[in-house]
C-alpha positions as CSV (number, residue, x, y, z in Angstrom):
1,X,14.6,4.8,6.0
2,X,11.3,4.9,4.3
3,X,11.1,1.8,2.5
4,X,8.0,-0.4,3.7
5,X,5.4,0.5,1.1
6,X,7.4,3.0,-1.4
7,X,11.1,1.8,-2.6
8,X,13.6,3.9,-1.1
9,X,15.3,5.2,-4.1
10,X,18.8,6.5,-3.6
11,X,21.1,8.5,-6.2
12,X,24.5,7.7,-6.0
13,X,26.5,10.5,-6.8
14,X,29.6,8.8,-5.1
15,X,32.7,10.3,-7.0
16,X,30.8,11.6,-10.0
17,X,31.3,15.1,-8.9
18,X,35.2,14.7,-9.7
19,X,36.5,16.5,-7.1
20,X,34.5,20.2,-7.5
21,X,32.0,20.6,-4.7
22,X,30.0,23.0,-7.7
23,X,29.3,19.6,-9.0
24,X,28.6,17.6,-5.9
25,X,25.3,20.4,-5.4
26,X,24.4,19.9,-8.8
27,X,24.0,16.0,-8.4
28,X,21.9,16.8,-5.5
29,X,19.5,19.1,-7.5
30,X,19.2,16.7,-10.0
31,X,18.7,13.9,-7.6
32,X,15.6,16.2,-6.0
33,X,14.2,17.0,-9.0
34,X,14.0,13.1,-10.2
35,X,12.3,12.4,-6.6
36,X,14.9,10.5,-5.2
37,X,14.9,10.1,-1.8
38,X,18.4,10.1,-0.7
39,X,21.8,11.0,-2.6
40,X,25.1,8.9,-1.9
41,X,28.6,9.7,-1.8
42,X,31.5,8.1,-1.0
43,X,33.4,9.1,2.1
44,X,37.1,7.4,2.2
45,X,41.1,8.3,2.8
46,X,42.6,7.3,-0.1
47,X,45.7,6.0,2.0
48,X,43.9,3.7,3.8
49,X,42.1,2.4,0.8
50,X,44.6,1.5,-1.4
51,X,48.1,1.4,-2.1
52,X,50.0,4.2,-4.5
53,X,51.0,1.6,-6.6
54,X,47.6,-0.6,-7.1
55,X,47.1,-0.8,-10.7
56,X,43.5,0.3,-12.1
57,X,41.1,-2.3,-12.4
58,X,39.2,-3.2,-16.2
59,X,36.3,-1.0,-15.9
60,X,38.6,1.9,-14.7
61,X,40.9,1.3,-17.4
62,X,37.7,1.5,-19.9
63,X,35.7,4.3,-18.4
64,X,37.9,7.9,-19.0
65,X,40.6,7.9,-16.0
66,X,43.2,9.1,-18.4
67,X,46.6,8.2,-17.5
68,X,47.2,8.0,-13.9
69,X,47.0,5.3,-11.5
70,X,44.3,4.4,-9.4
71,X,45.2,5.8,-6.3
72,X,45.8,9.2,-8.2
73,X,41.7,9.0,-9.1
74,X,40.6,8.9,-5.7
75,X,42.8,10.8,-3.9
76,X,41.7,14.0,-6.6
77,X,37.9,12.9,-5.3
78,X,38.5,12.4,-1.7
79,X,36.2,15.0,0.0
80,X,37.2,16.5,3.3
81,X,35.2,16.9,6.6
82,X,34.4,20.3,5.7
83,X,32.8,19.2,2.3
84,X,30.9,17.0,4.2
85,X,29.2,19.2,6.3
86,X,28.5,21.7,3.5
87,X,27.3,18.9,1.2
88,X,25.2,17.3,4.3
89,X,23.8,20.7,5.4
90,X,22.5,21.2,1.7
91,X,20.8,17.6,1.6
92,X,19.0,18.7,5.1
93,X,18.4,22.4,3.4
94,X,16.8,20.7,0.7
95,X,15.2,17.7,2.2
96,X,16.9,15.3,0.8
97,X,18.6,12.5,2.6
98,X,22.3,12.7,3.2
99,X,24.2,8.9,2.9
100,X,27.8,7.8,2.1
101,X,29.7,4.9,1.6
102,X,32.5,4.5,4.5
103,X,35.3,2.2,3.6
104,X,37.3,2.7,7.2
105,X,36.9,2.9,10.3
106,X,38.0,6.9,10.6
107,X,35.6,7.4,7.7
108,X,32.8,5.4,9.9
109,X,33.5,7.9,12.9
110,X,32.9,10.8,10.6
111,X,29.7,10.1,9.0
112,X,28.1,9.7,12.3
113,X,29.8,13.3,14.0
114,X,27.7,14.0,11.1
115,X,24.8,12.7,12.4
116,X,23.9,10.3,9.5
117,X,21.2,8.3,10.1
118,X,22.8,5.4,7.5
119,X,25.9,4.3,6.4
120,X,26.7,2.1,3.6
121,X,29.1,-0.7,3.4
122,X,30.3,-1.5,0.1
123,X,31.1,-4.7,-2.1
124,X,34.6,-3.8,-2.0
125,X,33.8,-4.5,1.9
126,X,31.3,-7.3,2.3
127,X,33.9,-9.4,3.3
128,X,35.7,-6.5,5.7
129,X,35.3,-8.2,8.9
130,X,36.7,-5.6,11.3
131,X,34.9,-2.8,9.4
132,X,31.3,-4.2,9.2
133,X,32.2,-5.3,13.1
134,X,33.1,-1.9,13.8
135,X,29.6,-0.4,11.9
136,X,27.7,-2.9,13.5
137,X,28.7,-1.4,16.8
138,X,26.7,1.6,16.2
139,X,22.9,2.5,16.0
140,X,22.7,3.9,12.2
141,X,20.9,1.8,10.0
142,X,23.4,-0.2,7.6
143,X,22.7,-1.1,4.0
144,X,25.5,-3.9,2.9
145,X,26.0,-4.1,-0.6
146,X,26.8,-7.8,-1.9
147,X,28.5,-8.0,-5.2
148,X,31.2,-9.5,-6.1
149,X,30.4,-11.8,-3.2
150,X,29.1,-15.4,-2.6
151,X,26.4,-16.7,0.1
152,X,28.6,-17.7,2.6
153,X,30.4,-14.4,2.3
154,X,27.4,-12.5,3.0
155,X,26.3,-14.9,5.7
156,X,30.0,-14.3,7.5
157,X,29.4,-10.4,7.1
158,X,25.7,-10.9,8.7
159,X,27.3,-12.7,11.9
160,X,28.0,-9.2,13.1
161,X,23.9,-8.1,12.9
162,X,22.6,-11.1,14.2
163,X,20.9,-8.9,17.1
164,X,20.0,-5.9,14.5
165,X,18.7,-7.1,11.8
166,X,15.7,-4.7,11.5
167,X,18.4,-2.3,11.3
168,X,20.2,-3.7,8.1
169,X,19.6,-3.8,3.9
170,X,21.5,-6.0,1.8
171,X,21.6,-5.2,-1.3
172,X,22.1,-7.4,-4.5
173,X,24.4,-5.9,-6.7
174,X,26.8,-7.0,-9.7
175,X,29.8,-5.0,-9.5
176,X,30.9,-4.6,-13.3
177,X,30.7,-0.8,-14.9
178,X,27.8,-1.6,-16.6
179,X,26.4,-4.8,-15.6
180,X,25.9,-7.1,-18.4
181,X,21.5,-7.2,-18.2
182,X,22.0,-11.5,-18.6
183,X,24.3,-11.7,-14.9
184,X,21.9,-9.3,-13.2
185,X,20.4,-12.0,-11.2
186,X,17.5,-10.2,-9.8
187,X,15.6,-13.2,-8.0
188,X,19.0,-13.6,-6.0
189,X,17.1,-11.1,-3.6
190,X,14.4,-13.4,-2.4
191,X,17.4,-15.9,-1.2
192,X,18.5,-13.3,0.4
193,X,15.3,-12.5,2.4
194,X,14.8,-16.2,2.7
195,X,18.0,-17.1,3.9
196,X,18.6,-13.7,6.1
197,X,15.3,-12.0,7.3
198,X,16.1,-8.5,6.6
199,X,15.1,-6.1,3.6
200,X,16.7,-6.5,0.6
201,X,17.1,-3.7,-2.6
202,X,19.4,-3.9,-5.3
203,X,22.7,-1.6,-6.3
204,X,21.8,-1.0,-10.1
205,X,25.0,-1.1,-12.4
206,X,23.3,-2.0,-15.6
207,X,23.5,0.8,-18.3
208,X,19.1,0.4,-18.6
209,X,16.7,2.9,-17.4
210,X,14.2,-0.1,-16.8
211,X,16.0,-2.2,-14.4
212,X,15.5,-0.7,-11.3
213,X,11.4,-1.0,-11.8
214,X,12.0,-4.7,-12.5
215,X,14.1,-5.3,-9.1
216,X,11.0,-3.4,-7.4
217,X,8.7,-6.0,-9.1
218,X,11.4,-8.7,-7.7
219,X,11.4,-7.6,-4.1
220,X,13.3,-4.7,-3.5
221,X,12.7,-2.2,-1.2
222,X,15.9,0.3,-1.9
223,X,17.1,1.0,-5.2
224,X,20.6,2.5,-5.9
225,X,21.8,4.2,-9.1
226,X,24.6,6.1,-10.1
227,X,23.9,9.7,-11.3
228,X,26.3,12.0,-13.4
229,X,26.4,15.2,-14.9
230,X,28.0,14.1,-18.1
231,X,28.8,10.3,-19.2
232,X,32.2,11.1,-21.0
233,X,33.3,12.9,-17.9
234,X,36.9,11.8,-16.5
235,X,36.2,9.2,-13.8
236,X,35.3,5.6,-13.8
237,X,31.4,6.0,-13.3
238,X,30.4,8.3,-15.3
239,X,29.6,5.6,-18.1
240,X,27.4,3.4,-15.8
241,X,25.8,6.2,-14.5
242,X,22.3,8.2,-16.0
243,X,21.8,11.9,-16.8
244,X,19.5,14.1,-14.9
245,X,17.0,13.6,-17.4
246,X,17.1,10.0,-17.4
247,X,17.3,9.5,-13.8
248,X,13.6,11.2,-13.6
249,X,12.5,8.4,-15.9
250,X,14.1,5.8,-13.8
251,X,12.5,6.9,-10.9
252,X,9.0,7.6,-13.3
253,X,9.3,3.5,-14.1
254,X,10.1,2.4,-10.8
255,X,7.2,4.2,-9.3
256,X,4.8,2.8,-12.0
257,X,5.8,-0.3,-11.1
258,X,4.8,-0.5,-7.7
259,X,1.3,0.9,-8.6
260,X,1.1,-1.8,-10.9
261,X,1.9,-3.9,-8.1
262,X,-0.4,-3.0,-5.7
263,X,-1.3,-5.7,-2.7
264,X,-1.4,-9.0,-2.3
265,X,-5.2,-9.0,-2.1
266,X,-7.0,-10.4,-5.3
267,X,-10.7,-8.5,-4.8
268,X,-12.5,-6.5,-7.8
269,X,-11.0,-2.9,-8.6
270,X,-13.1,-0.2,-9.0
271,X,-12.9,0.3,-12.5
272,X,-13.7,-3.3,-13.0
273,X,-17.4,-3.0,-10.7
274,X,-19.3,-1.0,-13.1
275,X,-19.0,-3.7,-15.9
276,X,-19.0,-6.4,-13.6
277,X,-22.9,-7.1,-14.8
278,X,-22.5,-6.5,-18.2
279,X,-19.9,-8.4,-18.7
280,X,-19.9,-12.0,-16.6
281,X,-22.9,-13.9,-17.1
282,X,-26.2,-15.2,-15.7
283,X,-27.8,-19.2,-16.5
284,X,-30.5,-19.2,-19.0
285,X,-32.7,-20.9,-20.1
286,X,-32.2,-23.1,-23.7
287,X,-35.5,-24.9,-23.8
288,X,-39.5,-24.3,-22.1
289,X,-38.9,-25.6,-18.6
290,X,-42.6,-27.0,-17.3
291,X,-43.4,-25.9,-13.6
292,X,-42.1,-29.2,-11.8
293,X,-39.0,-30.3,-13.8
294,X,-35.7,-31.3,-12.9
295,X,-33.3,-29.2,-13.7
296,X,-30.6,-31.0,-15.7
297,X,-27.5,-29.6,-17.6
298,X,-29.4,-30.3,-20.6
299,X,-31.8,-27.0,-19.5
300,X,-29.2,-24.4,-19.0
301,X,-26.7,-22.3,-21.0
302,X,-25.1,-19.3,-19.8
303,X,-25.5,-15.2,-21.6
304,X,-24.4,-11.7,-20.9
305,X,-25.5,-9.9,-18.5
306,X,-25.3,-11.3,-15.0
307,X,-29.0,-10.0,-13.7
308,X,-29.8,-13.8,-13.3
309,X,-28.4,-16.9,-11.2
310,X,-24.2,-16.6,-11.7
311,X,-23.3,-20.0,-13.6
312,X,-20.3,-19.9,-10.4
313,X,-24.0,-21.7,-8.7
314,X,-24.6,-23.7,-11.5
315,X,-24.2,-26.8,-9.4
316,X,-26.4,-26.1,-6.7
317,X,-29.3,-25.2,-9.3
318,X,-28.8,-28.8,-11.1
319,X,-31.4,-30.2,-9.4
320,X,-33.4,-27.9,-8.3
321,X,-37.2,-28.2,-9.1
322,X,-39.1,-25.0,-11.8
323,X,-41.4,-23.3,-9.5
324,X,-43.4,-22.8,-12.7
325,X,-42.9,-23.0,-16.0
326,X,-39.7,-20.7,-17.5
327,X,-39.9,-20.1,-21.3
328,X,-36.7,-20.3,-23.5
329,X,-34.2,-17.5,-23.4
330,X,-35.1,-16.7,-19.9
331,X,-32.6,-15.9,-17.2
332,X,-32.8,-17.9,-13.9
333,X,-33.5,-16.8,-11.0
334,X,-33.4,-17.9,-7.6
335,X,-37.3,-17.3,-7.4
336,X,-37.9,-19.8,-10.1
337,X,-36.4,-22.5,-8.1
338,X,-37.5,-24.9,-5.5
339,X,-34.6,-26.2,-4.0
340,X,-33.4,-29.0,-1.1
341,X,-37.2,-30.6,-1.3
């Protein structure tokens, strides 16, 4: 993944395409045409997930399921092999990376037949032992999303990449359909660089187009972000996720951001070098200076432009002895100055 210098910025489509493959292509259009670099889905058997009789959880019972249970909602989005390899040969058509979000071990086995270079391992699995066991036997890349999970959960799940960790992203991430802006917790990222040495990004559930440039500006390297094709679709993501249109702004903001924040070198831009003179200052002189005298504070004030002596060396020019005389008003220089007599 390309996430070094440039956030890696992936749209998750995951069940937002309800179940029509028409849809699933148009998430990845919009995805492309906001600059995204990768769109997610969400690869799963529904039997293995849950059980038929597993009541919905809040945010499904909020977000436009209608009435049926929860195991009815993602078995009608439950994509096969065969609308995996259409949906990955598109992504590779269009140049866009293909990634999903395997929640067992069959569903592991079939993203990499499909030769996924990634696989994501959901909240719902951070603490999934045998699964992220099972993942971290491979050689994709792994990005582990963390919500709904404490440190010592995560640092249980990272036991199994202790030898791979240049292959791994965690991901901060509240898991609530949207994410109320005041439990975001965006500076939990650097404790998890701090405490884990590997990349970090953030799984954006928030319902605000600006968040994902303030977790760049916090550390992250990947950003993830639901995308839809209509918010008062049926399905429980469509309210949390943005519209084509907004998703190019997200990604707008979150590349502004990192040209704002440029490199950890402080040095003078060059916009900034061409009023460098006219702007900072030079030491001049307040009072006639006789050829011979002293230099003391009293002598010296400082005026626009800097053509003279910088006041930065206004201690090494207290001191100093007038070469010859300097009338009032005029800006020091170093030829005026006799110094270390």
């Amino acid at each position: 993944m390309r996430h070094k210098k440039l956030a890696y910025v992936i749209a998750e489509a995951g069940i937002n395409h309800c179940g029509d493959l028409s849809r699933a292509y148009q998430l990845i259009d919009a995805a492309l045409e906001a600059k995204a670099d990768a769109v997610k889905f969400q690869t799963f058997n529904t039997e293995l997930l849950l059980r038929q009789d597993e009541p919905r959880m809040s945010y499904q019972l909020q977000n436009r399921c209608g009435d049926i249970s929860q195991f009815q909602i993602l078995k009608g989005v439950e994509l096969t092999l065969s609308d995996h390899e259409s949906l990955k040969k598109y992504c590779d058509q269009k140049n866009i990376d293909f990634l999903s979000t395997a929640y067992d071990t069959l569903s592991v086995d079939l993203l990499l037949q499909l030769g996924v270079s990634s696989i994501k391992i959901a909240s719902t699995d951070t603490t999934n032992i045998p699964l992220i066991r099972y993942v971290a036997k491979t050689d994709v890349n792994v990005i582990l999303s963390t919500g709904i999970s404490n440190l010592w959960e995560v640092a249980k799940a990272m036991e199994a990449f202790q030898d791979k960790k240049e292959n791994i992203t965690l991901l901060h991430c509240v898991s609530n359909y949207p994410a109320p802006i005041k439990e975001l917790n965006l500076m939990a990222m650097k404790k998890l660089q701090a405490v884990f040495g590997v990349d970090v990004g953030f799984s954006d559930h928030s319902d605000s187009l600006d968040i994902g440039a303030y977790a760049v500006c916090a550390g992250a390297s990947v950003i993830e972000k639901h995308i839809t094709y209509d918010k008062d679709a049926p399905g429980p993501d469509h309210a949390a996720s943005l519209l084509p249109g907004e998703f190019i702004d997200y990604v707008d903001k979150i590349r502004t951001a990192e040209l704002a924040l440029g490199e950890d070198v402080k040095r003078i831009q060059p916009s900034e070098r061409k009023i460098k003179k006219q702007m900072q200052k030079s030491l001049v002189a307040v009072q006639n200076i006789s050829a011979g005298t002293i230099l003391e504070p009293k002598h010296l004030s400082t005026m626009r432009p800097a053509t003279g002596i910088s006041p930065i060396f206004f201690d090494e020019v207290i001191g100093g002895k007038a070469k010859h005389d300097i009338g009032t008003g005029k800006f020091i220089s170093w030829g005026d100055l006799i110094l270390d007599e």
